[in-house]
N, C-alpha and C positions, 0 to 999 in steps of 0.2 A: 603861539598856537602850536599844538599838541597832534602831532599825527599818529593814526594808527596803521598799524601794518595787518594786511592780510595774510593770515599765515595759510598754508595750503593744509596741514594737519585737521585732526578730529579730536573736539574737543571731549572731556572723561564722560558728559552725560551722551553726546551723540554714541561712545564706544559702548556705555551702560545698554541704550535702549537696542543696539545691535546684537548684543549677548543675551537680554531677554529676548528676543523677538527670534533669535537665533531657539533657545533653549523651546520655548514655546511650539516651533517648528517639529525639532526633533522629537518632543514628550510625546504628540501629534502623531508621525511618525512610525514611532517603532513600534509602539504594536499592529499597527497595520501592514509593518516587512514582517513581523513574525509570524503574524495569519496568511500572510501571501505564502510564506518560506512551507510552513504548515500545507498548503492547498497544495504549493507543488511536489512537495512529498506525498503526499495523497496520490496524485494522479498519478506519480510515477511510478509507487509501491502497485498500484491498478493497472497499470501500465503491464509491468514483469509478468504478471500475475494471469493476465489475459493470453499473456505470450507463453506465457508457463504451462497453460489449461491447455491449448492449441499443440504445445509441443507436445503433453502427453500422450492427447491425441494420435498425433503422428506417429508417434514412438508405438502406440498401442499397436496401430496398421503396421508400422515397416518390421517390427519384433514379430507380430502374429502370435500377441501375448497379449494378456491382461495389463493393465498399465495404471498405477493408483497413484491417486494424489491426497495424502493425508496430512491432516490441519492439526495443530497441537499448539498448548499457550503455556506460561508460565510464568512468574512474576517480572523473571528478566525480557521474555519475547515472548512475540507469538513469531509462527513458524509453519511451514510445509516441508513435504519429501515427496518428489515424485520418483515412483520405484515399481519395481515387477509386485504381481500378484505372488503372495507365499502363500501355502497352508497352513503353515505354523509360525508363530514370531511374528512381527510389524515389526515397521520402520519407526527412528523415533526423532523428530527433527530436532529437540533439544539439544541432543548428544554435539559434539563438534561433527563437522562435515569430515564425511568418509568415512565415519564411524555409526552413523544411525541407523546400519540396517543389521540383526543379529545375521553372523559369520553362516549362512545358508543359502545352498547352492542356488533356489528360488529366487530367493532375496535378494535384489540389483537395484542400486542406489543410484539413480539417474541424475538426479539434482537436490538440491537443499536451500531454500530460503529462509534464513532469522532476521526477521524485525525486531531489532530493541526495541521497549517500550520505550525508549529517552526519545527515541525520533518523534513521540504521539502522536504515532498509529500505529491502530491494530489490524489484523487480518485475523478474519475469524470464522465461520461457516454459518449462517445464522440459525437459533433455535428451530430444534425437533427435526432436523435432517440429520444428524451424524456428524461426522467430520474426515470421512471419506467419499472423495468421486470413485468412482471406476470405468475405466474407458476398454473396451472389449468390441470383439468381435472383426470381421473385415472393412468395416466400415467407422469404427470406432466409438460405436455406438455408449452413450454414459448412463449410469445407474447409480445415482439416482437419477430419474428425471426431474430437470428444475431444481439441480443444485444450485446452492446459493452460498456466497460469501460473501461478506459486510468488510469495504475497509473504511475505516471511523476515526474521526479525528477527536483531540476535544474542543474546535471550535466550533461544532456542530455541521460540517460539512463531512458526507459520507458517499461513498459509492459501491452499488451493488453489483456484484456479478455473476449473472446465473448461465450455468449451461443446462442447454435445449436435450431433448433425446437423441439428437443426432453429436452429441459432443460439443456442440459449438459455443461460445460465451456470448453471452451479450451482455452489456454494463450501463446501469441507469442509474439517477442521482434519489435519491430516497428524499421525496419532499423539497426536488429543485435546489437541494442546498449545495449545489456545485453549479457556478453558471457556466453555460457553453457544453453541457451535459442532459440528454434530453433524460427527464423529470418520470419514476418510476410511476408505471401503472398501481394505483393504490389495492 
């Protein structure tokens, strides 16, 4: 009589069905860490951006100056410069920082944001407003009113953010497509 031994191993079809079921998991997976990875650059680029608007704001009152925030794009980014009002000249966010605002005495380059496109998202102001705020006056009052900028992803999730006439932002999800985001008035 023949005995067999219990071996404690795994035998090549139990390691087979492990590695599909494994493969399977991950296929699953990674595009859903990619669209997470995506929404939280989203928020965050929204994030800066809100805090950016608020700064100029304040910058506008503590200067007792005009205070612009101007939107620009280009194949490689989109882009902001929050800087003094000039009469002549703008600021250009594409340039490298420290360099975007032509050498004039008016002209003060407070900050600079470039968004590579590689990150997919954009920043961008949306149709028929311009692509300047302006924050003025003692109380830092913005003009236009009801500025608006779109940041957009390409999985279809976006976030808006408009400032009030009194300067201030407020951020809403365009079509719900960010949950935990209350959903733009149409």
């Amino acid at each position: 009589m023949q005995r067999h031994r219990n071996s404690p191993g795994f035998t090549i079809i139990e390691l087979m069905l492990v590695i599909a079921v494994t493969a399977v998991v991950v296929t699953l997976a990674v595009p859903s860490l990619r669209d997470f990875m995506i929404r939280q650059r989203l928020k965050a680029v929204n994030a800066e951006l809100v805090n950016d608007l608020q700064f100029a704001r304040s910058e506008s009152i503590t200067r007792s100056r005009a205070v612009r925030v101007t939107f620009r794009n280009n194949e490689a980014m989109t882009c902001y410069t929050i800087h003094t009002r000039g009469l002549l000249g703008d600021c250009d966010c594409r340039q490298p920082a420290g360099t975007v605002c032509p050498d004039l005495p008016e002209l003060v380059e407070i900050k600079t944001v470039q968004v590579p496109r590689s990150t997919s998202v954009l920043v961008e102001p949306l149709d028929g407003i311009g692509n300047v705020v302006l924050f003025s006056g003692p109380k830092g009052l913005a003009t236009p009113d009801a500025f608006q900028v779109g940041v957009q992803s390409p999985i279809g999730a976006s976030l808006r953010t408009t400032t009030n006439a009194l300067g201030r932002p407020q951020v809403c999800s365009p079509g719900a497509s960010l949950h935990g985001v209350v959903a733009c008035a149409e």
